[in-house]
N, C-alpha and C positions, 0 to 999 in steps of 0.2 A: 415471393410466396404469399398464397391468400392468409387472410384469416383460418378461413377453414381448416386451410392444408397447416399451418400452423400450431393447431387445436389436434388434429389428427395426429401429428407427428410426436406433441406434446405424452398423447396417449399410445402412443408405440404402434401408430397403425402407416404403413408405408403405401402411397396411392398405385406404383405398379406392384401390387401382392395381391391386388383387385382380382386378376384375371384363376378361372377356374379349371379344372382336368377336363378337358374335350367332351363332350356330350358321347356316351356310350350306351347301348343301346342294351334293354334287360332282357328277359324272356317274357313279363308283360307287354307288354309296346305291340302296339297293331302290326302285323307284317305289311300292310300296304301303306305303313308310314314312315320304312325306315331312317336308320339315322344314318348320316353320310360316313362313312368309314374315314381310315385312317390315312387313305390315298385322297381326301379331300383337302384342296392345296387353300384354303379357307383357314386349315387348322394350323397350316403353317404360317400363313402369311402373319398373324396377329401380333402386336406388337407393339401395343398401348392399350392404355385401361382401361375398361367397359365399365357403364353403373348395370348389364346384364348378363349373365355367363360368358364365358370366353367363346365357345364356339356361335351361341346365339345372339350375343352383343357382336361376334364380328360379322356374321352374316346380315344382321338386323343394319350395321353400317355400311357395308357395303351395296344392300341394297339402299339404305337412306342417297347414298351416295349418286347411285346408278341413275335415280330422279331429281336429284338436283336439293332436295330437302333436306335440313337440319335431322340428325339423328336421333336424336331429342324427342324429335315428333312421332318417328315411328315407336319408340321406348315406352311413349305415353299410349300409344295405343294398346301394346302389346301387354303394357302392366292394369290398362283399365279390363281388357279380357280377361288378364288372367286371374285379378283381386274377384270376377264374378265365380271362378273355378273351384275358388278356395271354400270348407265348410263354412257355413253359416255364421256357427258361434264359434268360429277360430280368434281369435282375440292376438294383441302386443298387449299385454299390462304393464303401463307405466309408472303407477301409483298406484297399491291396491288399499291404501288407507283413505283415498276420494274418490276411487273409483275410474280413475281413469285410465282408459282402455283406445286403442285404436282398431278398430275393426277392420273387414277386409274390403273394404269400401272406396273405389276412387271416379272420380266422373270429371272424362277429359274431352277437349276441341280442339279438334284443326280449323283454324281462320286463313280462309284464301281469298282471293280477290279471283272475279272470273275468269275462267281458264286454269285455274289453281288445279292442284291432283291431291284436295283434302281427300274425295270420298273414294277416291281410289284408294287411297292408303289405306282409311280404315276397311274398305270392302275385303282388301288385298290382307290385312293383318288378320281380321275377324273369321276369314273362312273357313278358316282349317278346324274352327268352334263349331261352325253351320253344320262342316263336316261332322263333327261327332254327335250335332242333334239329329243328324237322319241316321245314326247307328241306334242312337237310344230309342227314334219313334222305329225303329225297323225291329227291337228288341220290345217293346211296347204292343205293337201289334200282334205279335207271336205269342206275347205273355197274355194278350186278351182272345185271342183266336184257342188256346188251350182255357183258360176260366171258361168263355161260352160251352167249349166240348164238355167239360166237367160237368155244369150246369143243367146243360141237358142229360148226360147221363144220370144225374142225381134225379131229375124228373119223370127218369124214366124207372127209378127204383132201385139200377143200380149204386153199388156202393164202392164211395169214392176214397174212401182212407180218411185222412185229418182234412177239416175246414179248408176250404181255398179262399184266398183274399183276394179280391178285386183288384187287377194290377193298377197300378196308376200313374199317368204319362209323367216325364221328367219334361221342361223347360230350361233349355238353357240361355235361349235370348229372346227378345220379340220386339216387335216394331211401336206396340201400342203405349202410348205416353196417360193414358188415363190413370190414376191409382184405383180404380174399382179393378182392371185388368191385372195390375199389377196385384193388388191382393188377390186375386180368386188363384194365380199361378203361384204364389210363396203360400198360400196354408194349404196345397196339395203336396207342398215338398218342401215342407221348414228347414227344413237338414240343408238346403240346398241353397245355392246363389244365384241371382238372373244377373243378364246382361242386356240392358236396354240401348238398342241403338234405332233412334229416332230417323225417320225419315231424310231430316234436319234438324240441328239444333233451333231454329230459329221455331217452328213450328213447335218444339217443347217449350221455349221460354215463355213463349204464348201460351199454351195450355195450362203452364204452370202456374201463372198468375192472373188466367182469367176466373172471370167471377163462375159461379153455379148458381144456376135460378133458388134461390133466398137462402144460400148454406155459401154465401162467399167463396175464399178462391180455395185452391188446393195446394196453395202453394207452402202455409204450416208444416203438411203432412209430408210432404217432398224437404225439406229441411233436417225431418224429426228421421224420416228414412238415410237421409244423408249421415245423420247421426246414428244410424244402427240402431233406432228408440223403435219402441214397441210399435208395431202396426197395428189399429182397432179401426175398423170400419162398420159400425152400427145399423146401416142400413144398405147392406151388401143386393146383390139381386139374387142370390140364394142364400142370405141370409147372414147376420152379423159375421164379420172376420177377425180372426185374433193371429196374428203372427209375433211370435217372441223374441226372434231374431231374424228380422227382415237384415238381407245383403242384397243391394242394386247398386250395382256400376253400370256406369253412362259413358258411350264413347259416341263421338258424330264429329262432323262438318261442318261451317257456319259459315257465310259468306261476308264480309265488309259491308257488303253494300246493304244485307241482312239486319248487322247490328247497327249503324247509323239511322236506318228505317224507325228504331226503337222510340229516337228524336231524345225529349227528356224522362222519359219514362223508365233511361239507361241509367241513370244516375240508381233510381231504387231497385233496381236490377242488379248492379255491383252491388247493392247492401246487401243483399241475400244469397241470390241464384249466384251469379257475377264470380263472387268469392269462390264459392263450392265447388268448382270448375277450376283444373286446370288445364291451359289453356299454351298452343304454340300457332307460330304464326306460320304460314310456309306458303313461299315467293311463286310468281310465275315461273315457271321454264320450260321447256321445249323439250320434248317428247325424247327422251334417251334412245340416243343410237344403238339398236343392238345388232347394226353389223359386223362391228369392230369386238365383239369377243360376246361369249357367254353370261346372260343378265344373270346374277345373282337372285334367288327368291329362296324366302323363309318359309313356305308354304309345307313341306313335309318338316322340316324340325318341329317349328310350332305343331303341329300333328301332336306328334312325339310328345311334348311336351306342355301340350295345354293333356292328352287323353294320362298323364302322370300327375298332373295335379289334383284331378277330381277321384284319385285314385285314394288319397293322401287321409288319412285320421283328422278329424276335429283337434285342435292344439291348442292349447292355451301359456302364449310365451311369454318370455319376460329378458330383458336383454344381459350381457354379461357384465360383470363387473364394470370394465373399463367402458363399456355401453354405457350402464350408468351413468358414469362420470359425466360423459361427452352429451348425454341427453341434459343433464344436469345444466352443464356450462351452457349448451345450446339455448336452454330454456332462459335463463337467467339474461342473455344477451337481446333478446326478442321483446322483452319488456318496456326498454326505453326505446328504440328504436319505431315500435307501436304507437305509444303515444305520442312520439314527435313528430307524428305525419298529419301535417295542419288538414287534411280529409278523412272523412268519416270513409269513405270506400275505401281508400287507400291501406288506410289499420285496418279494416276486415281480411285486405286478402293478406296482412303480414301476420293477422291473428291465424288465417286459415294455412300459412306455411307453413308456420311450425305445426301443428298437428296432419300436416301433411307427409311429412318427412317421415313421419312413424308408418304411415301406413303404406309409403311407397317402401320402406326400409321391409317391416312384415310380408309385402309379395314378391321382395328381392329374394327376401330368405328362403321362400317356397318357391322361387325360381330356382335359385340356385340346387336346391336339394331332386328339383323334379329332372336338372340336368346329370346331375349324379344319380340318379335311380334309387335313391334311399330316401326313405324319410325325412322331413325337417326337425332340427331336433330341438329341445325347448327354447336352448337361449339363442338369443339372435347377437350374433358378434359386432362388436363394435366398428368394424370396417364395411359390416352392410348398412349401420344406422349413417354410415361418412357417406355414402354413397348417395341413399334417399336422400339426406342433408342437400348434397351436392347439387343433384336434381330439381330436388325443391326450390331452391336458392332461384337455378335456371330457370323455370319456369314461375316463379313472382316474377321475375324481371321481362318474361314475357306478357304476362296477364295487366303489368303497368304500362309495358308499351304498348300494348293493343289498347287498353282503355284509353289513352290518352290523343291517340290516333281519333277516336271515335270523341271524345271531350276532351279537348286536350288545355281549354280554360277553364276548367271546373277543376283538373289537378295541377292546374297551377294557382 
């Protein structure tokens, strides 16, 4: 028995009690994105523990399975989506006497070596988002196609009732890694979260810390964003931007051969960006045979249940008792372990676990709750904070072995 599992146990929390009531389908839910019924042999076959709902952790494994990749991998994809779905200023309070808060903030990478299926995964996990940004611009357009009518009719003298407001587009992802792009999309819809997925990761790490002709790099603001801290951009192209609660999550690709390119410029990259990121690794393999039975795809669940997320109230949670506790112990354990990592990169990404853990645990919760068709409800139980924990844990031991691959005498 781990530590963990140990600490869990200690708190009355049992690892197969993990698993959730089958994803069931409401009368909100798009009809063109049903959920698989009760004859879906998925629901029965499960029978180990998910860190993701029961029916959507078993479909999410089984297809991790079908392509040869770690499960893990697609979990991170699926949670950096969905932490962009969640309100803005939805918040975990951990401490409200320092202020500390986890926001719904995650930014993950697939590291492949060529021939890898990173950006398949994420293209194949993120669709079903794409999906619902052409419902919203198809809703957007109708809503400005009726304002122009209005408009004109008011020009014309007649009379149109109460004031119309200028409708105005929602964003839910984009490709553009600039922060002027990114601010001009979060102060049209502060209420709201983007999802940045880069071309490439390798092409953001560069953006990120390349210089601006005499205003240096961008790379502060990209950190301060990571933290959910105010966005102020003073000399916008339409003019200063203020966002109050910026939320950007980051999912992408990266290649080996990408980050070795870096050379020693890698080294202050894990001091910052490096950390911020987590990160899995996933192996070559060979195209999955899908003559031998039917591939598995999450593409209509996630439907379901990303278009349930953005459905959901602004929250402001706080964990339950025995959460407490196990945050508590967690925290306390993370301290020494910290500083005995004779590397400065090394204690950033074990400083950035632990506040990881919170925030993968917070988009468990509003997974969990968007699979059940209710609400999340304030406190987040102690068996979802095991779970983030769990995850967390797995993926530093991934972000050290990929560093280490890429400098592997500098962490020694």
């Amino acid at each position: 028995m781990s530590e963990l599992e140990r600490s869990l146990f200690q708190h009355g929390i049992e690892m197969s009690g993990w698993l959730l009531p089958p994803l069931e389908a409401t009368e909100e839910d798009p009809p063109e994105a049903g959920v698989p019924g009760t004859g879906n042999p998925l629901q029965a076959q499960v029978s180990f523990p998910e860190l993701l709902p029961n029916t959507l952790g078993a479909t999410l494994h089984q297809f991790a399975e079908g392509l040869g990749v770690p499960a893990e991998a697609c979990y991170l994809v699926v949670l950096c989506a969905a932490a962009s779905l969640l309100p803005s200023q939805t918040r975990l309070v951990l401490d409200p006497r320092f202020g500390l808060e986890a926001p719904p903030i995650l930014w993950g990478g697939l590291v492949g070596d060529a021939g890898s299926k990173e950006y398949r995964i994420v293209n194949t996990l993120t669709r079903p988002l794409k999906g619902l940004q052409i419902e919203h611009s198809i809703q957007y357009q109708s809503q400005l196609d009726e304002y122009k009518a209005a408009m004109r009719r008011r020009r014309r003298g007649a009379a149109i009732g109460d004031p119309i407001e200028r409708p105005k587009p929602i964003t839910l992802y984009t490709h553009d890694c600039t922060i002027s792009a990114i601010g001009r999309i979060l102060s049209r819809q502060p209420e709201w979260g983007l999802l940045l997925e880069p071309d490439g990761l390798g092409d953001f790490l560069r953006a990120a810390r390349a210089r601006q002709s005499g205003r240096g790099t961008n790379l502060p603001q990209w950190l301060r964003l990571y933290d959910g801290c105010t966005l102020k951009i003073e000399r916008g192209a339409t003019g200063p931007i203020f966002v109050r609660y910026p939320s950007v999550s980051i999912v992408g690709g990266i290649q080996m051969s990408v980050l070795r390119a870096f050379g020693n410029k890698f080294v202050n990259l894990g001091l910052n960006l490096w950390s911020r990121f987590a990160w899995a690794r996933v192996p070559f393999v060979p195209d999955p045979d899908t003559e031998s039975g039917p591939f598995p795809h999450p593409r209509r669940l996630l439907a379901v249940v990303y278009h349930r997320l953005q459905k959901f109230p602004p929250t402001q949670h706080k964990l339950d008792r025995e959460g407490q506790e196990l945050w508590n112990e967690w925290d306390c354990k993370f301290i020494e372990p910290i500083l005995s990592k004779p590397v400065d990169v090394i204690r950033a990404m074990h400083a950035e676990t632990k506040k990881r853990a919170a925030r993968i645990a917070l988009v468990l919760h509003w997974l969990d709750a968007a699979c059940s068709g209710v609400p999340p409800s304030e406190a987040i139980p102690a068996n979802t904070l095991g779970r983030g924990i769990e995850l967390a844990l797995w993926l530093q031991r991934q972000s050290e072995t990929i560093f280490s691959e890429v400098c592997g005498s500098i962490c020694q």
